[in-house]
Every structure is written in structure tokens, then in C-alpha cells.
N, C-alpha and C positions, 0 to 999 in steps of 0.2 A: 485576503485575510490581513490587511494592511492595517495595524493597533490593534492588533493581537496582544503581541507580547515582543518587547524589545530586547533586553539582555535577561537572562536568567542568573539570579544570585544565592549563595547559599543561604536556603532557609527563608528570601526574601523575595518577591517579584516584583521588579523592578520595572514601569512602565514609563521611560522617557517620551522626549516629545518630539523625538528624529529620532529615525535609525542608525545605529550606530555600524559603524562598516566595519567590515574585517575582509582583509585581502583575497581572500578564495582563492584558487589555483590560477598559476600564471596560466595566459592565457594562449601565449603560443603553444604548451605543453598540454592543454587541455585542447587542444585544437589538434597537434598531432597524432593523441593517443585516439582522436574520436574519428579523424577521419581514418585512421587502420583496422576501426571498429567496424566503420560502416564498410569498408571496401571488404573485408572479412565477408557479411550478412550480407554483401550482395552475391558476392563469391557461392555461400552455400544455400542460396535459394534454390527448392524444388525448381521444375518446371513449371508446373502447377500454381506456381505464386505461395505455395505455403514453403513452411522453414520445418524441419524434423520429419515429421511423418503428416502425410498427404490432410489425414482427418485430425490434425492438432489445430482446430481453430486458435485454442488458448495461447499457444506460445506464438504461430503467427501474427497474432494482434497483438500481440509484445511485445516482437518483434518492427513489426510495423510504427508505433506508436511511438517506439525508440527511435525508429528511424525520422520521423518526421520532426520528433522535438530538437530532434540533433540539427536538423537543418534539409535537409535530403527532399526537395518539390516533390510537391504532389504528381508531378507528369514525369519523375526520372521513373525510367522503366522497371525500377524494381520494384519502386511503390506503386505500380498503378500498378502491376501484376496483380501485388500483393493484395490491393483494396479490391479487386475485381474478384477473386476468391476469397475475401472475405461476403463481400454483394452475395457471391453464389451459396456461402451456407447460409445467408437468411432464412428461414422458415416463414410458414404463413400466421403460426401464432407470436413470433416475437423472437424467439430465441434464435443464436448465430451460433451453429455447432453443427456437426456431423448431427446426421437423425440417428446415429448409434452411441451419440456421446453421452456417458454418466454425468458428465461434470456441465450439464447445460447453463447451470445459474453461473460458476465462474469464469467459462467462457464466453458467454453472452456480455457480463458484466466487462470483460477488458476488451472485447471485440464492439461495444457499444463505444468507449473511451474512444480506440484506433478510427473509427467511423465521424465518434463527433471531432478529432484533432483533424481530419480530413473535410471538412463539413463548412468550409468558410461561404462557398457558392449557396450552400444550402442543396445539395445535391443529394445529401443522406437524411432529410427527415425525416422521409416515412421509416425506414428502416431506425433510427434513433428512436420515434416514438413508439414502435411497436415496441423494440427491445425494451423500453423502460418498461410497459406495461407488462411484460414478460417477465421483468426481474420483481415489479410489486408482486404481483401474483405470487410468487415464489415466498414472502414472506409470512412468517407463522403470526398469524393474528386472527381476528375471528374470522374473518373468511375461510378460516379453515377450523374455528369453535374451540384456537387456542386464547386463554382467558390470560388477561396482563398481567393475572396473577402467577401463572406457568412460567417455570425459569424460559421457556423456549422462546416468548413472545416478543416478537422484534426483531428477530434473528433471519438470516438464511444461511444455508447450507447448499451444499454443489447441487440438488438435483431436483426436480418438481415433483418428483417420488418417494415421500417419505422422507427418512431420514431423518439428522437432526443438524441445529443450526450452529454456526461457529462463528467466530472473530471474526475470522481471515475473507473467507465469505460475507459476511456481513459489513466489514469496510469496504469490498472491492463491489458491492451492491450501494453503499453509500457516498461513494467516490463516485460511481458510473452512473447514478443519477444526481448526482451535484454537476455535473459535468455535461450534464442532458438541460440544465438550467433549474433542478429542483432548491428550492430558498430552503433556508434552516430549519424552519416550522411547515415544511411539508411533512404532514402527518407518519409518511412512512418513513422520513427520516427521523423523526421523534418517537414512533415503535422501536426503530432501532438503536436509537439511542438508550431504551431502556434495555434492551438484549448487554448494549456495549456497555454498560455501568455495571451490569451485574456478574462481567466476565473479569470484574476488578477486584482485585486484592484490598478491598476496603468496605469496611462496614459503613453505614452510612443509610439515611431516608432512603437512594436508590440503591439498595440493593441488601439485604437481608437474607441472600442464600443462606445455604449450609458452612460452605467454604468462606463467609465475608471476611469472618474476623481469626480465622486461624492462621492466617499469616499477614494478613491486614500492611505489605508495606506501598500498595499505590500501584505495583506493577502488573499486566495484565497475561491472563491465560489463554490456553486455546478456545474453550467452549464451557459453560455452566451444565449446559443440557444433556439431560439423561444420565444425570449422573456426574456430571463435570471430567474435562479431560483435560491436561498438560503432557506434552513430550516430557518436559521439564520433571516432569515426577512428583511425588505426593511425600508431605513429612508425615510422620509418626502418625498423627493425630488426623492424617486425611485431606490434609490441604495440599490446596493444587501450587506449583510455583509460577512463579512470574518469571517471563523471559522478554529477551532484548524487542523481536519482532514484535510479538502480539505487543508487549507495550508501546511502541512506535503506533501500531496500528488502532490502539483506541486512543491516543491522543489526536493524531489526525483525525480520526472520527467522532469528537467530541469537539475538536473546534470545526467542523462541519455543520455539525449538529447546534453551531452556533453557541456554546459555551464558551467562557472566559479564565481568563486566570484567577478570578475570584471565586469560581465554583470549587469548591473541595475536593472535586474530581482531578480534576484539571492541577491543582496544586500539585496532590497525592502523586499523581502521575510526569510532573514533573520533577519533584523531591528522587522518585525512583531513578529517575534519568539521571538527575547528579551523580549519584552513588554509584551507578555502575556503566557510567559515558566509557565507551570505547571505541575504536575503528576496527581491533583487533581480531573480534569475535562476536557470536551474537551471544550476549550474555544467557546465560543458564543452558545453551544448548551448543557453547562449544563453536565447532565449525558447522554443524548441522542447519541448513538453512541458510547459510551467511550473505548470499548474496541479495536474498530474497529482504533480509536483514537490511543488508547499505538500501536497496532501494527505501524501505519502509523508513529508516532513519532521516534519511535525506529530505523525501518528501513531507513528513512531519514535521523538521525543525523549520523548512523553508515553509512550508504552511502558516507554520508557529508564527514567521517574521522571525525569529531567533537569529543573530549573527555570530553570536558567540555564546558559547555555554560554559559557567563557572563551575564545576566540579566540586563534592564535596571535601574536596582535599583543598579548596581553593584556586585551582591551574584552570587559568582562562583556555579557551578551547577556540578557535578559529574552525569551528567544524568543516566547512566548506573546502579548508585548505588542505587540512588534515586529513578526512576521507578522499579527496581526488588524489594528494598526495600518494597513499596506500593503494589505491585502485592503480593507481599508474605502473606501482613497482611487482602488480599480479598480472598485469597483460600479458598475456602469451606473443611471441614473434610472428605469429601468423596475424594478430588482432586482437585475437578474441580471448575472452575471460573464462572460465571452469572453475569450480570448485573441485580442487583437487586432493582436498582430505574428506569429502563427502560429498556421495551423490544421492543421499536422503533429498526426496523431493525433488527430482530431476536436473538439482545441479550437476549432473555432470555432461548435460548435455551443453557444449558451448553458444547453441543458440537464443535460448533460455536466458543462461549467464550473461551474455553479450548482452540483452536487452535491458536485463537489471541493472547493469551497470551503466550501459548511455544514460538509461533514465535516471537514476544517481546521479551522474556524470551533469545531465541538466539542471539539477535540482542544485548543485557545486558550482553554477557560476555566480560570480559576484553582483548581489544586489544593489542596485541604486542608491542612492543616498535619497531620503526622503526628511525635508524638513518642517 
């Protein structure tokens, strides 16, 4: 994603013609907190090669994926365990999850990631390619006689049964086939990009909901569909709010999707990020989610190219520094990370947490200088 987007200014996007550096976390200090991370996640692996309970494909491949970007070979014994029970929930139609799991689309989609980050030899293709045609399938379009007109169209949701589609699913289906090698203008990532513009707090040609223009500041919610939903809560008048994650997460998915900073999308959803830039919390939900949060941040702004991000108060921001910085001083003495004011959404499991964070922790080291 390299001239994307270089510094972000207030009110203005600023596209230089080098990247401009900002220090990121030193690096002996981001080296010790991550090797007591991984020594942690080897420590609390199953027997079985999974992390938590035996049929958590999801967090396994979190786990895994963290472990690899961290540095951790593919032949140390914790990772081959681990990727050899991931091998063993493949299925024959595509999906990588227990055959009793509800949540097949989100775990296929981060167990596809952990497969292809392991996949230099070429050893997982068949299993990559199935899974991706596993995760199309899953998406609401006319293959299933939803019309582009339906708030639902584009979207996915955890299960091939129904339901309805959301954000959070639908980046981590748009990630896991960008990562499978699908280009911008693969059609289902263009479906989904109409789902992701319409989960946005902005009126606009893409997207004309209900909710467009009642709160209309750029930030993005959990789902449109069926009614629209936010954790974050509804004002007066029935609009959903924007919060820290889901906007991380359709920005990432919109520079996927191959949009720029001159899309009004993309703007809008930057301007939101000035306004309420923190390490601290995820905006609109508190401690609820937060780690889930640093990963979604991290990988966004580094996506973005962003080195630094200027605040609407004007305070330059060294992102990179500043979140490893914050992560560092939440490590538990054993390693590993928890959410310890909320286990909404399974943070409080620390193997979970621990994977959010290495992957974070990845996404905080210092870029190149590119000129």
C-alpha cells in the first residue's frame, strides 16, 4: 500500500513524495516484551496444537499468525503443532473450523491468513484456495438473490446459515482474501466494499441508508443490516454511533478495496480519526474490545503508510511509538496481555489478547524510509 497516504493533516491530506519516519518503539524494548509474549503462547499451548479450548480454530490461528509475524519458524515445535491442527480442521468444502462451529466464516477467514503467512513452500494451496472459495460463497449477493440494492449486499457474517452480515466479518473476509492474492477490483471485493461504505456514518452516492445522514461524521458502525446495529448505541433520532474498531476497520477495507485519499470515503474516515486518535481506549466503547481495537488501529494506519498522525488539536502523533509504548506498560509478568476491565468479546482470555497484541506489536515496528 506503498503512496497511499504519507502524513495525515488537520483538515488537509498531505501526500509527500518520501516517507516520512517517525521513530517507532525502541527496538531492544519491543524485542524483549515480544520474546516473553511468545515464550508465554508456547507455554499455554494445548496438547492438541490449539490455544484455549480444543475446537477454537479462531483464536488458534491468531495465535499462530502472531506467532509467525513475530519471528517464531515455521519448524519450531510450537508452530508446526499448531499449523498441523489447523491442516486437520480443513473440511472438504472449504472452511477450517470444528464441524460444530457457528462462527465458520470468521474462522476460516483468520485460519486462511495463518495458512497463507505459513505458505512460502507453497505447501497450503489447496487448502488456501478452497478456503477462499468458501469465504465467497459465504457473501450476500445474488448467489443468494440478495439484490445491490439490499442494505445486506456485500457483506458477511460468521456463518453460511443465515444470518446477517457485519463490518468485523466482512474486513476479516476482505483481508483473507487479499492475502490469498485477490487484486482491488476482484469483484467480491468490490461487493464488499459496497456493504463497507454503507456501515459509514456519511451520506454520500455510496450509501443512502436510513442511518447515512443522522450522524453523518465519517466514523464507522458494526452492521447496516437488518435494521442496523452499534454496541456504541443509537441518539435520539435512531442513528447508530461510530466507534474506534469498526472505523479502523473500514478504513483498512477501503484502502483494500483499492480507494484513495481523495475518495470522500476515505477523507471522512480519516477526519473521524483526528478527532478521536487515542491509545488509551477504543473510542465510543470504552475498554470494551480494546485490544481487538490496538490490532484494527495498527494495521490500518500501517496499511495507510501513515507515520504519523496530526490530531485535531494539532499534536503530532508517532503512532507506532506511542501504542507499543502503552502495550508495553499492560504486559502481565507472565507475558501475556488481558483485558482486564472487560472480557466483552473474549478478552479476557489471555491467549486471544496476546495475539492482538504481537500482531499490533508487528504492525509498531519502524518503517523504512522510502524515497
Amino acid at each position: 500500500m506503498v503512496g497511499f497516504l504519507r502524513v495525515m493533516l488537520v483538515g488537509v491530506l498531505s501526500l509527500s513524495t518520501s516517507l516520512v519516519m517517525a521513530d517507532g518503539p525502541e527496538p531492544a524494548l519491543l524485542k524483549a516484551s515480544r520474546d516473553k509474549a511468545i515464550t508465554f503462547l508456547k507455554n499455554s499451548q494445548n496438547e492438541d496444537g490449539t490455544w484455549t479450548f480444543s475446537e477454537a480454530a479462531g483464536i488458534s490461528a491468531l495465535v499462530t499468525t502472531a506467532l509467525i509475524e513475530s519471528g517464531v519458524p515455521l519448524d519450531d515445535p510450537t508452530v508446526a503443532k499448531a499449523l498441523n491442527r489447523l491442516s486437520a480442521f480443513c473440511q472438504e468444502d472449504g472452511r477450517i473450523c470444528s464441524a460444530r462451529s457457528n462462527h465458520a466464516g470468521y474462522e476460516t477467514a483468520v485460519a486462511l491468513m495463518a495458512l497463507q503467512a505459513a505458505n512460502k513452500s507453497g505447501k497450503y494451496d489447496e487448502q488456501i484456495n478452497k478456503a477462499g472459495k468458501f469465504l465467497r460463497s459465504l457473501q450476500f449477493d445474488e448467489s443468494k438473490d440478495v439484490k445491490p440494492s439490499d442494505l445486506s449486499y456485500g457483506g458477511a457474517g460468521y456463518s453460511p446459515d443465515g444470518g446477517r452480515p457485519d463490518l468485523s466479518n466482512t474486513a476479516f473476509m476482505i483481508q483473507a482474501l487479499k492475502a490469498a492474492g485477490a487484486k482491488d477490483d476482484d469483484p467480491a471485493i468490490q461487493k464488499a466494499l459496497t456493504f463497507v461504505s454503507r456501515c459509514q456514518n456519511l451520506e454520500s452516492e455510496y450509501n443512502t441508508s436510513p442511518a447515512a445522514a443522522k450522524i453523518n461524521d465519517g466514523g464507522f458502525y458494526y452492521t447496516v443490516a437488518a435494521g442496523g446495529s452499534s454496541p456504541s448505541g443509537k441518539t435520539k433520532d435512531e442513528g447508530l454511533r461510530s466507534y474506534g474498531s469498526m472505523t479502523y476497520a473500514g478504513l483498512k477495507s477501503m484502502i483494500y478495496a483499492g480507494l484513495t485519499p481523495k475518495d470522500p470515503r476515505v477523507k471522512a474516515a480519516l477526519d473521524w480519526i483526528q478527532k478521536n486518535y487515542t491509545v488509551q481506549n477504543n473510542p465510543g466503547m470504552g475498554d470494551n474490545g480494546l485490544y481487538y481495537y490496538y490490532q484494527l488501529f495498527a494495521k490500518a494506519l500501517d496499511t495507510a503508510d501513515l507515520a504519523q498522525v496530526k490530531d485535531s488539536k494539532g499534536n503530532t502523533h508517532d503512532w507506532r511509538k506511542e501504542l507499543a509504548k502503552h502495550l508495553f506498560t499492560l504486559q502481565q509478568d507472565n507475558g501475556s496481555w488481558v483485558n482486564s476491565k472487560s472480557n466483552r468479546w473474549f478478552e479476557g482470555d489471555p491467549n486471544l489478547v496476546t495475539a492482538y497484541t504481537l500482531l499490533a506489536l508487528k504492525n509498531c515496528e519502524s518503517a523504512p524510509s522510502k524515497d
